[in-house]
N, C-alpha and C positions, 0 to 999 in steps of 0.2 A: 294183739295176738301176733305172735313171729310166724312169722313164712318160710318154708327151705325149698330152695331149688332141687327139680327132680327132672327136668329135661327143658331142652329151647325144641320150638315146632319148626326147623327150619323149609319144610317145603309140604304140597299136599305130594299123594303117591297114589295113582290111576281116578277115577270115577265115582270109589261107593263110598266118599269120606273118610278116605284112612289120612292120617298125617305122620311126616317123617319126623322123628325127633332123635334129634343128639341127645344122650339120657346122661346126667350127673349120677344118677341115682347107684348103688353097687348093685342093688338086688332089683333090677326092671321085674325078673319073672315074678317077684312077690308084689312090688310097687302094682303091674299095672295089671292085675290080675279083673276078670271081668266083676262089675261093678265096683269098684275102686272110686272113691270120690278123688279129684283133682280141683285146681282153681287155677285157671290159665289169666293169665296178667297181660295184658297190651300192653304196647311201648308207649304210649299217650295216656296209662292209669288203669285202662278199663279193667273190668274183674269179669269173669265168667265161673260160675261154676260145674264142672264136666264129669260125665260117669264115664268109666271105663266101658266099652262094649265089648272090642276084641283086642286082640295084640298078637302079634308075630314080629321076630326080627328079619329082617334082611340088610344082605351086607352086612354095615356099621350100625346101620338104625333101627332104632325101635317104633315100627308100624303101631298105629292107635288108631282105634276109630271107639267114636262117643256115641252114649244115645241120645236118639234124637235128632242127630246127624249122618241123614242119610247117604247125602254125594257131596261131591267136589265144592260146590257152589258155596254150601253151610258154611266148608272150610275155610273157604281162602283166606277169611282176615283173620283167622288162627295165627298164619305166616306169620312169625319174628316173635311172637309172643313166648314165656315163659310159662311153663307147666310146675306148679307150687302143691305142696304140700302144707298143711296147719300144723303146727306142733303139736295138737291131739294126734295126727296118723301117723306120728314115727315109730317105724316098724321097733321092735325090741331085740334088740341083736346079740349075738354070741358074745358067750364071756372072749374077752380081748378082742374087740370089735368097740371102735366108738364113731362116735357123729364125728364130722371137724367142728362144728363150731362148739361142740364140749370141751375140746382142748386147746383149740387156742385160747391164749393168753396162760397156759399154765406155766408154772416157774419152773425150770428146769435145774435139777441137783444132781453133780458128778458124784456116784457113787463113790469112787474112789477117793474125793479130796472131801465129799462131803459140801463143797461150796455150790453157791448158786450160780450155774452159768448164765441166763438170761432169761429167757420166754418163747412158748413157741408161739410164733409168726404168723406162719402159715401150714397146710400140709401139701404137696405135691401127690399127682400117682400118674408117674410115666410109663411104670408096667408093673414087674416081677413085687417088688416093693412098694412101700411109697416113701416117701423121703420130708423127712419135719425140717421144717427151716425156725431153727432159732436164733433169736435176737439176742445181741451180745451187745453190751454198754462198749465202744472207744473199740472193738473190736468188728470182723466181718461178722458174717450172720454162717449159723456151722451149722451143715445138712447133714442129718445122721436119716438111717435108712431104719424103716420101720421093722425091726428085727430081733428075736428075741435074747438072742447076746448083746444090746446095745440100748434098747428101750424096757428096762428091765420092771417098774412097774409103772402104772396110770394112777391116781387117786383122784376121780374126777370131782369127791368133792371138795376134797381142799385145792382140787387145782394143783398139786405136784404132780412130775414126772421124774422118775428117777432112771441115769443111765450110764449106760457106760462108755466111756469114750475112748474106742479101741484105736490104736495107734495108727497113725496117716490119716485118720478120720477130719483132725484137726490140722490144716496145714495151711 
């Protein structure tokens, strides 16, 4: 079974068992909706499996608390673990919405030359955008920004992307 990360538990937050998580996840308000199943991972293997109870944000982070976990105490060796998902609960998302690990490794074709420029990589999301890093054979790796003059379609089952490579993109 594949696992996908959906948040790290980095600290507890007051008394009644909430934990602080840095969330990968795009959609927390759907993800950790109460009773939500979760499987938190230790750094040493262990597995747990957790329900959702409450959630609020504060600040940056996504507050959680589990049932069954009532205070601080429950928590602590939650600390440093990873909050997983099973590939049965990935949410079903908008057309032009995908997972990252759907597209990486897709081959990428310049619209305009018709040729393959390489693979994407990885995907980045530093804010407004996010930005695909492909992989170029004898060449740098070219970060085009996820947009729709430039990422012109996804075919996630053959694994194409077709795009455009608008001028300075490439430099």
């Amino acid at each position: 079974m594949e696992y996908y990360d959906v948040g790290k538990i980095v600290n507890t937050h007051g008394i009644k068992g909430e934990v602080r998580v840095l969330s990968t996840t795009t959609h927390p308000e759907e993800r950790y909706v109460e009773g939500a199943p979760l499987i938190w991972f230790g750094e040493n293997g262990q597995e747990e499996q957790l329900t959702v109870r409450t959630h609020r944000t504060h600040k940056t982070f996504d507050l959680l608390s589990f049932e069954g976990y009532g205070n601080v105490n429950d928590v602590e060796s939650f600390v440093g673990g990873t909050l997983r998902i099973s590939e049965d609960m990935l949410l079903d998302l908008p057309e032009n919405e995908f997972y990252i690990h759907e597209v990486i490794g897709s081959r990428v074709i310049d619209e305009d030359t018709g040729k393959d420029i390489g693979k994407v990589k990885d995907i980045l999301t530093p804010g407004a955008n996010d930005v695909w890093i492909v992989e170029r054979p004898n060449k740098k790796d070219l970060l085009l920004p996820y947009i729709e003059s430039v990422i012109l379609s996804v075919d996630l089952n053959d694994k194409v992307v077709h795009v455009h490579v608008m001028e300075g993109l490439d430099e």
